[in-house]
Every structure is written in C-alpha cells, then in structure tokens.
N, C-alpha and C positions, 0 to 999 in steps of 0.2 A: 665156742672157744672163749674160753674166761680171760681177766684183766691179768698180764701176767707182772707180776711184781719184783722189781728189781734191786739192787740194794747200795748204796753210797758212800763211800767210805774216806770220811775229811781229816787232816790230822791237824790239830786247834791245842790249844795253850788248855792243861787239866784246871786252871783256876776258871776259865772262862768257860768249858765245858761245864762243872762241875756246878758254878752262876746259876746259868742256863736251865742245867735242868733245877734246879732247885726253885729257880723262878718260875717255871712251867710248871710247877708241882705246887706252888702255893696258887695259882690258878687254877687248879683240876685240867692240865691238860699234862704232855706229854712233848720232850723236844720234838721228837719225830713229827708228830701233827704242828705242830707251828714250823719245824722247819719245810713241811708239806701247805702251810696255808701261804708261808711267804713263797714259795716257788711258784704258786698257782698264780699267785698277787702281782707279783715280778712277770711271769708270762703275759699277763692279762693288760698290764699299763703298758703306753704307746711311750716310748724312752725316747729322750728330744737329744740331741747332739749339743754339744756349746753354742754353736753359733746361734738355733734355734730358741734355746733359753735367752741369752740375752736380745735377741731380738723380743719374745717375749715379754722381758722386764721390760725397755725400753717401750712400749707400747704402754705396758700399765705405769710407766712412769707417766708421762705423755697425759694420760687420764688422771692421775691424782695432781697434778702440776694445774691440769685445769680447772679443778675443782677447786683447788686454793686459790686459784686464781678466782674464782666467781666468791667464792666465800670472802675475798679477803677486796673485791668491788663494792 
C-alpha cells in the first residue's frame, strides 16, 4: 500500500502568496516543499507553553546575572 497523498487548501493575501513563491523560486525550491519542510519542523519541535518559556528565561537569566557578577568581582 503506497504513501497516499493528500491536498491542502489555505486561503492567504495574493501579494503574500505571490512573495512566497517567488522567494522559493529564487532558491530552487518550490512553496509546496517549504511549506512541507516547515510542517515536518513544526511536528518535530517540543512547543513550550508561556509559563514554561518564562520559566525558561528566568533560569537563563539567573546564569548571565552570575556571570556579571564574577566578571564584574
């Protein structure tokens, strides 16, 4: 049983459509394949919620605060 392929159908502003693929075409690619590489991308990345990102920065705050802090001893 083969990959069976489905089809997607967005409706977008013709100036930004139009960008797009033109942007895609001075790179040898195609919208369809970037809009297929960022879905894969999108799937693949673990998506943090708010609360998690700022806990996040605050941490890496935390660590540059102490590094000024040694540098500036």
């Amino acid at each position: 049983m083969g990959n069976v392929m489905g089809q997607l159908n967005i409706r977008i502003d013709d100036a930004l459509k139009e960008a797009f693929i033109k942007k895609a075409r001075e790179h040898n690619t195609s919208a369809t394949e970037l809009l297929i590489e960022f879905m894969k991308h999108y799937l693949a990345t673990p998506h943090k919620n708010e609360s998690q990102k700022i806990e996040e920065l605050e941490k890496r705050l935390v660590k540059v605060e102490q590094v000024l802090g040694e540098l500036a001893a």
